[in-house]
C-alpha positions as CSV (number, residue, x, y, z in Angstrom):
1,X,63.3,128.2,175.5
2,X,66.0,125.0,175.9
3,X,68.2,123.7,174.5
4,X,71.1,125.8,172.3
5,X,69.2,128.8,172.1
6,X,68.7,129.3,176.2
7,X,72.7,128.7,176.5
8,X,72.8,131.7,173.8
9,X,70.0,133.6,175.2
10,X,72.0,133.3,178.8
11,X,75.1,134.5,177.4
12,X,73.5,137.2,175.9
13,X,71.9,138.9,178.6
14,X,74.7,138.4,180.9
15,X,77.3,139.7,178.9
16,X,75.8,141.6,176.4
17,X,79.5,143.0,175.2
18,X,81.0,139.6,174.8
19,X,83.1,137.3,176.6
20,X,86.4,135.2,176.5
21,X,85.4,132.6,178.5
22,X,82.0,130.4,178.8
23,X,82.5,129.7,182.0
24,X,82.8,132.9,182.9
25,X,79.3,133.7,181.7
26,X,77.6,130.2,182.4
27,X,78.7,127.6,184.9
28,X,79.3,124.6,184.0
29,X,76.7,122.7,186.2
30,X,74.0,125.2,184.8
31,X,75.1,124.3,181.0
32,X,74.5,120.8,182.5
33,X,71.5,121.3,183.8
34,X,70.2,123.3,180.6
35,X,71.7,120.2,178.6
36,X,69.7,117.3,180.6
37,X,66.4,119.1,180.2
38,X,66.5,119.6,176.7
39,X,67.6,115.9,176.4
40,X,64.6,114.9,178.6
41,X,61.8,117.2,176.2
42,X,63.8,116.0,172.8
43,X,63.1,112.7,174.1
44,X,67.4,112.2,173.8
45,X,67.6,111.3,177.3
46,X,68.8,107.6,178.0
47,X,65.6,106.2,178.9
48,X,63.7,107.3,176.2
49,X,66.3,105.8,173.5
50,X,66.9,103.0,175.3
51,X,63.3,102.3,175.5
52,X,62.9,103.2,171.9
53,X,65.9,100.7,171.0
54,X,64.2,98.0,172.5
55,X,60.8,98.6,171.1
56,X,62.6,98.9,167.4
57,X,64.9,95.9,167.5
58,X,65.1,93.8,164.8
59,X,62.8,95.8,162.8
60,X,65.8,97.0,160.3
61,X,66.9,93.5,159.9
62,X,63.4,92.5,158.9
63,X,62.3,95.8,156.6
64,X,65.8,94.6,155.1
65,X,64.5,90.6,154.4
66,X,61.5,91.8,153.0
67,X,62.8,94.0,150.5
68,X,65.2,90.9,149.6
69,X,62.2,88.8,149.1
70,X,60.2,91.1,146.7
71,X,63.6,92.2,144.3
């Protein structure tokens, strides 16, 4: 499980009653660390987009010329 549904799993079983506080429940550098490696397995984390940026750029300009050409 990652992601949003292991932060509410988390808060789940370790207050099962409820809470005022998140970080009461969860720290902050675990939320953190639950946050980086759902980033890293959505493919979200900076190298992957940054990576995909470069590999895609231009490409929207482009697709938008050729649709120009053929209207």
């Amino acid at each position: 499980m990652n992601g949003p549904d292991h932060v509410l799993q988390l808060a789940h079983e370790r207050a099962p009653d409820g809470f005022e506080n998140i970080d009461d429940v969860i720290s902050s550098m675990e939320l953190e660390e639950v946050g980086k490696a759902y980033k890293l397995l959505a493919g979200f984390d900076m190298e992957t987009v940054n990576k995909k940026a470069k590999e895609s750029e231009g490409l929207w300009s482009a697709k938008s010329k050729e649709n120009l050409v053929k209207v």
